[in-house]
PAGUMAR-804672 format. One record per residue (C-alpha): residue in one letter; x, y, z. Coordinates in Angstrom, 2 decimals, decimal comma, padded with zeros to 5 digits. Layout:
BEGIN
('A' (X Y Z));
...
END
This chain:
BEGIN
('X' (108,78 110,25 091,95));
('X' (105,59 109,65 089,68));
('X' (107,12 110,47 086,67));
('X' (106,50 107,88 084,03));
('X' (103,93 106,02 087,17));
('X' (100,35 104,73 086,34));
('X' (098,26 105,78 089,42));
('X' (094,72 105,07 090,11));
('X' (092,38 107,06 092,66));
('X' (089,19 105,09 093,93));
('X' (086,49 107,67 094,26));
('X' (088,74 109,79 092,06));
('X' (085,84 112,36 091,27));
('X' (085,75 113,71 095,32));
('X' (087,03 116,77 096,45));
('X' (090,72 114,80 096,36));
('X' (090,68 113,60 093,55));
('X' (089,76 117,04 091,95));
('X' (092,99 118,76 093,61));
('X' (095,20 115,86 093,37));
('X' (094,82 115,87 089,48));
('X' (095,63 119,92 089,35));
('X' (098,77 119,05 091,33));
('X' (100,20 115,88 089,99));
('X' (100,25 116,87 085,99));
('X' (101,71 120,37 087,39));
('X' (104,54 119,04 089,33));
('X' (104,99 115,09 087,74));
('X' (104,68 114,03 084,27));
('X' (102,89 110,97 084,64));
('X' (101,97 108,36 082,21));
('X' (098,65 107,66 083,34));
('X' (096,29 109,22 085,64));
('X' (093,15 106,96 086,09));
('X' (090,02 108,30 087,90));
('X' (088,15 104,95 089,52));
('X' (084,45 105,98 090,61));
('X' (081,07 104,70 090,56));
('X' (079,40 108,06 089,20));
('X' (079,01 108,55 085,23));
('X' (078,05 112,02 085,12));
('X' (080,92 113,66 087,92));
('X' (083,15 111,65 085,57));
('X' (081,81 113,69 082,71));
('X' (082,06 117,17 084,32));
('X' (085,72 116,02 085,42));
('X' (086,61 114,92 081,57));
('X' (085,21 118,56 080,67));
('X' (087,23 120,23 083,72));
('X' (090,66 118,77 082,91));
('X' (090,35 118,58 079,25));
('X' (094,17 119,32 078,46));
('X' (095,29 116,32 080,39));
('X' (092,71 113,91 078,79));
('X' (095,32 112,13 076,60));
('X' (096,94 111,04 079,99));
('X' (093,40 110,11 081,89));
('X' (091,43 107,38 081,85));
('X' (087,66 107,27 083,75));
('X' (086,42 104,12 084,85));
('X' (083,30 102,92 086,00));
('X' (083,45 100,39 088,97));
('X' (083,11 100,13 092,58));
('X' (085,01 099,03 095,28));
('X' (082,64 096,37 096,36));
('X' (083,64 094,54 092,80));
('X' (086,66 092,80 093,33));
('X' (087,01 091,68 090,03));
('X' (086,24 095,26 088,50));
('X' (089,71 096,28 090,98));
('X' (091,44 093,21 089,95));
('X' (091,32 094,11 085,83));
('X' (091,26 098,43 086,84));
('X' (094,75 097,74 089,09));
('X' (096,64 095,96 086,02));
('X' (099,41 097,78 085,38));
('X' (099,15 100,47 087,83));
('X' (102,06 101,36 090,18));
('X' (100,63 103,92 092,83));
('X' (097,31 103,31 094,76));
('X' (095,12 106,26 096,30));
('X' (092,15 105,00 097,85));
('X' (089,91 108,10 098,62));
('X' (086,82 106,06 098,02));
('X' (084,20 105,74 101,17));
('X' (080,66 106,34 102,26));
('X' (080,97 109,60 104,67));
('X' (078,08 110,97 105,75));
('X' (077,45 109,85 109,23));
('X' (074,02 110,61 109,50));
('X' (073,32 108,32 107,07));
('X' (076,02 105,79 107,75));
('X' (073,93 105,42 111,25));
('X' (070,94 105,10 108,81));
('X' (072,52 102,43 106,39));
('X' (074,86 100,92 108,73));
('X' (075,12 097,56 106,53));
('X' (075,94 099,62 103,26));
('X' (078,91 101,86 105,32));
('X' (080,41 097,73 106,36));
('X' (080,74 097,01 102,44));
('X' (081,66 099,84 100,92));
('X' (084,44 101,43 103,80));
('X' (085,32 097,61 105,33));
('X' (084,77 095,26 102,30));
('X' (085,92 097,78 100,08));
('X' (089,39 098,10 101,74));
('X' (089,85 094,42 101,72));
('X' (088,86 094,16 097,93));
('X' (091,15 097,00 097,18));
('X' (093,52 095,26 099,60));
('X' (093,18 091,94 097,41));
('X' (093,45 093,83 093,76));
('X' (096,65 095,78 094,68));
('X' (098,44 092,27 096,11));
('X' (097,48 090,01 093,36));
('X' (098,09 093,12 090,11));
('X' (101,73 093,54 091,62));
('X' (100,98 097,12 092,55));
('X' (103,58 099,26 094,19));
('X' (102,36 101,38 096,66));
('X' (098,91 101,84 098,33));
('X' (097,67 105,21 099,91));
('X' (094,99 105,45 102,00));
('X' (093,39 108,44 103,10));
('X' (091,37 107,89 106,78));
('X' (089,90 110,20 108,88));
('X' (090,15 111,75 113,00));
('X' (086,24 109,93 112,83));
('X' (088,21 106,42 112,95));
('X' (090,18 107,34 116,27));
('X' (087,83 106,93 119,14));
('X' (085,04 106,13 116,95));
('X' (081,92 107,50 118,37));
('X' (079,91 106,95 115,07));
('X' (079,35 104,07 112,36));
('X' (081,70 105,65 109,98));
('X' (084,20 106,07 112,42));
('X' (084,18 102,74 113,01));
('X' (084,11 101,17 109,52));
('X' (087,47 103,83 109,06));
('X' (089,06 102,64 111,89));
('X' (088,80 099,10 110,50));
('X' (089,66 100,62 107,16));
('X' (092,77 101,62 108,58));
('X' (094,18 098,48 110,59));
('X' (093,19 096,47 107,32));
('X' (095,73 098,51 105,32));
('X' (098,77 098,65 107,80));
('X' (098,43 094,85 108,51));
('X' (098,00 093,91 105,22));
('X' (101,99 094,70 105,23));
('X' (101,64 091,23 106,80));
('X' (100,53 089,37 103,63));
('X' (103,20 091,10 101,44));
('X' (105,73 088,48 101,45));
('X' (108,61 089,36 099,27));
('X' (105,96 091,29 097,23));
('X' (107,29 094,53 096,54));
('X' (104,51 096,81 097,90));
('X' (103,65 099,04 100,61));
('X' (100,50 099,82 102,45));
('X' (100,36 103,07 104,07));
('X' (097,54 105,43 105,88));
('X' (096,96 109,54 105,29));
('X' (095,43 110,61 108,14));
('X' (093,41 114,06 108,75));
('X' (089,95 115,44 109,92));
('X' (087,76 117,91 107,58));
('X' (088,98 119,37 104,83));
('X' (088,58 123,07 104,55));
('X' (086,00 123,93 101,76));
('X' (085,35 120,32 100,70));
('X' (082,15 118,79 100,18));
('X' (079,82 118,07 102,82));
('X' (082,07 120,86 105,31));
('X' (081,13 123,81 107,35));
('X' (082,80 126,53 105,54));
('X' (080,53 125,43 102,05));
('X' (077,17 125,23 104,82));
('X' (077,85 128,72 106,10));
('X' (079,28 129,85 102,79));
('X' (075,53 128,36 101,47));
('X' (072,99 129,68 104,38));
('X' (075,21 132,93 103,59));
('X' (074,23 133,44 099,68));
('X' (071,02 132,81 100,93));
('X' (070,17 135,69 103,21));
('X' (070,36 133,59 106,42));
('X' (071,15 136,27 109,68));
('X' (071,72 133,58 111,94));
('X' (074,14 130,54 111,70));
('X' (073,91 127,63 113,31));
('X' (076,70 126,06 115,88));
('X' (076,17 122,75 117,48));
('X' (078,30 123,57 120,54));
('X' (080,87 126,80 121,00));
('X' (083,26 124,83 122,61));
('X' (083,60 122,40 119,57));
('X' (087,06 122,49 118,21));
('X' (088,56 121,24 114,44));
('X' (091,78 121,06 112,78));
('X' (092,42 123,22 109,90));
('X' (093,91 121,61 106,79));
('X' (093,20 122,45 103,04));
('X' (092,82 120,25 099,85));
('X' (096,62 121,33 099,06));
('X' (098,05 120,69 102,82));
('X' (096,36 117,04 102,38));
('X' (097,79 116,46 098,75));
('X' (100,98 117,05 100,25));
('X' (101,06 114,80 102,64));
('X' (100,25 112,40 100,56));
('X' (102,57 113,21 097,75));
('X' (105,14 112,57 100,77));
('X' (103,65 109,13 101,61));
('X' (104,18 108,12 098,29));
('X' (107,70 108,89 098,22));
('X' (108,99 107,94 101,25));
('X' (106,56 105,21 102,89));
('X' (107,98 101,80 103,31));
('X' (104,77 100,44 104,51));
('X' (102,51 100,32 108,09));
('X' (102,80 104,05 108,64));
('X' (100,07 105,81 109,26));
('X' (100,28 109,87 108,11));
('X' (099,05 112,53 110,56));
('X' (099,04 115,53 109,35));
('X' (100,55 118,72 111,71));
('X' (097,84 121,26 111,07));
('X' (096,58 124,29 113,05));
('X' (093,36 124,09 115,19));
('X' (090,20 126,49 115,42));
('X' (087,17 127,14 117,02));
('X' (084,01 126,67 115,25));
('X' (082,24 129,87 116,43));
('X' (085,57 131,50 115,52));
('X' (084,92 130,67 111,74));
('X' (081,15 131,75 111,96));
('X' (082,77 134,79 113,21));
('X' (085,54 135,08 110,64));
('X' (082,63 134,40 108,05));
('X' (080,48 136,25 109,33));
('X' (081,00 139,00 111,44));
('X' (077,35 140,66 112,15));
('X' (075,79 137,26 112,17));
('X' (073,88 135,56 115,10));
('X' (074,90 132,05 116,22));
('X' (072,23 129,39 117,04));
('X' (073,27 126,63 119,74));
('X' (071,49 124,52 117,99));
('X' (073,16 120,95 119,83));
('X' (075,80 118,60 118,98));
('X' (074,20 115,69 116,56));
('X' (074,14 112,34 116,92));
('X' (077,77 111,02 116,53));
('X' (079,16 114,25 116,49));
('X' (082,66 115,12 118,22));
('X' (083,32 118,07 120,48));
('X' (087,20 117,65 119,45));
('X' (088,71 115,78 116,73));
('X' (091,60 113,69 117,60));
('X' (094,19 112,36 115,71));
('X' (096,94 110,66 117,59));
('X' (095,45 108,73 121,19));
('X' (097,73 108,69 124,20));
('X' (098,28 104,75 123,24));
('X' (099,24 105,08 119,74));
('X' (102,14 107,23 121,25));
('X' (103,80 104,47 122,10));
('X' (104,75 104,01 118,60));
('X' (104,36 107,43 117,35));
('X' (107,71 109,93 115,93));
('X' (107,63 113,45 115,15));
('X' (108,77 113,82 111,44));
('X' (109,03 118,01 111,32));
('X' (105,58 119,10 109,04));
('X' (103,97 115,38 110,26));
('X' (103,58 112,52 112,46));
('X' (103,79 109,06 111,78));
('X' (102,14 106,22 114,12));
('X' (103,56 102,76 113,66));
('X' (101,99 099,74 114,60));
('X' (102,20 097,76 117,85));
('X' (102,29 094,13 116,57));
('X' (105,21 091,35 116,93));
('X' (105,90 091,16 112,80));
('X' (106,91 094,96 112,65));
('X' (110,23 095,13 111,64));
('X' (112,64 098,02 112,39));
('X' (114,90 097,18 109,58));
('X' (112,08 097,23 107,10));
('X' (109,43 099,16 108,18));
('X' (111,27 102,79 109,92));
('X' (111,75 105,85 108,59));
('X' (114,92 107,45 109,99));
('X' (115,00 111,10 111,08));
('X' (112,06 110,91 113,41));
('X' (112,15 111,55 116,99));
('X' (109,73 109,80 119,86));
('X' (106,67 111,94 120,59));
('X' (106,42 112,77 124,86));
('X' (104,87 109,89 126,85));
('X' (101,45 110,19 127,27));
('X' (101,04 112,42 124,07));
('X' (098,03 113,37 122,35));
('X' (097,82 115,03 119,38));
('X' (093,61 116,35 119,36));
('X' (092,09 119,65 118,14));
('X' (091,60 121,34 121,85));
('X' (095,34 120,58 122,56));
('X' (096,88 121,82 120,08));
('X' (100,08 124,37 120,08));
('X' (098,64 126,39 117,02));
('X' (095,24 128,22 116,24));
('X' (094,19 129,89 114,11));
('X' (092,68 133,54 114,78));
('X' (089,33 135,13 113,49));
('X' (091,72 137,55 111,25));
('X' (093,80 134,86 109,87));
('X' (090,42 132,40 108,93));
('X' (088,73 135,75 107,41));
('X' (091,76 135,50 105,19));
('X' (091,85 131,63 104,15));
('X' (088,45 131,40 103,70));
('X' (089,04 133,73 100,93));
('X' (091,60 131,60 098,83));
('X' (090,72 128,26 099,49));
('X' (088,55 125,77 097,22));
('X' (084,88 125,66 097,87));
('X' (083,72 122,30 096,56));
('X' (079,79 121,51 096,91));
END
């Protein structure tokens, strides 16, 4: 599948970008990985990290903004991962103007690049935040993502795809809960803080998410967007699992914060098939074609299904996060 493939990752030095570079020279035997970021020095700890595969790596410095920095980076490259986005929504609501070009402008620019360079296939991973957007990076994602299935529109007889990963926090990556308790922790704290114990998550590691997007790239024919079948948990469930003796804090939801996360809404069900390990949500617009566009072997989700963290058919137990927290990634 990406044997012998030149694939690029915008914001390739995140906390994808890390794990999908351990996986792909493991499995694949690609000719060319190339890491896309704006930071210098993450590029240089990654060069020192994955020093065996250097020969098949290639850092560049750009950003996403810079058209013409995507347009000369996407020459020759076959497979598309765009991972880069500004995500911290405290200071998205902060900078609202800088989330617009970076996680709207970006996408189109990306968008542009991969048309124009005769790319193959575009991945792009989104987030719960951009269904029901309740904050400024939810929003800008949920653009994000309705820019990348329609751009199936502008295609022509191009041969390329544009296709959407979609799934909420990922277990030990940056900016997460597990690394903040895992952090107030090491530090002594006795007390941890939740912002309300009825908030819910999905559960999905770095690996779980790499998957599904290893299976994007080999089956998507474009406009589907990903969603990832993953167990749920409670919040003060992990505080527990992480803590046993430890006090929780209601300490209040923040501004733009979910109670649930939510992947799939009771309107994109409509277009929505249950693929086994995943769901995929097609797009309600006239120029969707069956013929081109479906993937066989799915079956119509319920009417009136929704697929959010509080409603899900799986948890996960105190005993069973006590054990994942264990083996899983932490990535400050």
């Amino acid at each position: 599948m990406l044997d012998d493939k030149v694939i690029l990752i915008t914001g390739g030095t995140g906390s994808f970008g890390h794990k999908f570079t351990e996986r792909i020279f493991k499995r694949f035997n690609p000719r060319k990985l190339i890491i896309y970021s704006r930071d210098e020095y993450k590029q240089y700890l990654m060069q020192k990290r994955y020093e065996p595969w250097l020969k098949r790596m290639r850092f560049q410095i750009g950003d996403v903004r810079d058209q013409d920095r995507l347009c000369r980076s996407f020459e020759g490259v076959d497979v598309v991962i765009h991972a880069a986005a500004l995500k911290h929504v405290p200071a998205m609501e902060y900078n609202p103007i800088e989330a617009v070009k970076t996680n709207i402008h970006g996408a189109e620019n990306v968008i542009n690049a991969a048309l124009d360079r005769g790319v193959k296939k575009v991945i792009a991973l989104s987030t719960d935040k951009g269904v029901y957007p309740v904050n400024l990076y939810g929003a800008t994602k949920m653009v994000s993502d309705k820019l990348f299935v329609h751009a199936n529109a502008y295609r022509g007889l191009k041969d390329i795809a544009f296709s959407v990963v979609r799934y909420g926090n990922v277990a030990g990556s940056r900016g997460s809960v597990i690394p903040y308790f895992k952090s107030l922790l090491e530090k002594g704290e006795k007390k941890l803080p939740i912002t309300d114990p009825r908030m819910t998550r999905f559960w999905i590691s770095l690996d779980e998410g790499v998957d599904l997007v290893f299976e994007a790239i080999e089956k998507s024919k474009g406009t589907e967007v990903y969603v990832a079948k993953i167990p749920s948990f409670k919040v003060v469930d992990l505080a527990r699992a992480m803590a046993p003796d430890a006090e929780l804090n209601d300490v209040g939801m923040r501004a733009g914060e979910k109670l649930h996360e939510i992947m799939i809404t009771e309107e994109d069900s409509r277009k929505a098939y249950d693929f086994g390990d995943y769901y995929i949500i097609y797009p309600q617009v006239d120029w969707w074609d069956v013929n081109r566009h479906f993937s066989p072997g799915g079956q119509p989700v319920p009417s009136g299904f929704r697929y959010s963290s509080d409603a899900n058919d799986k948890w996960l137990t105190v005993e069973q996060m006590r054990e994942l927290v264990t083996k899983i990634d932490i990535v400050y």
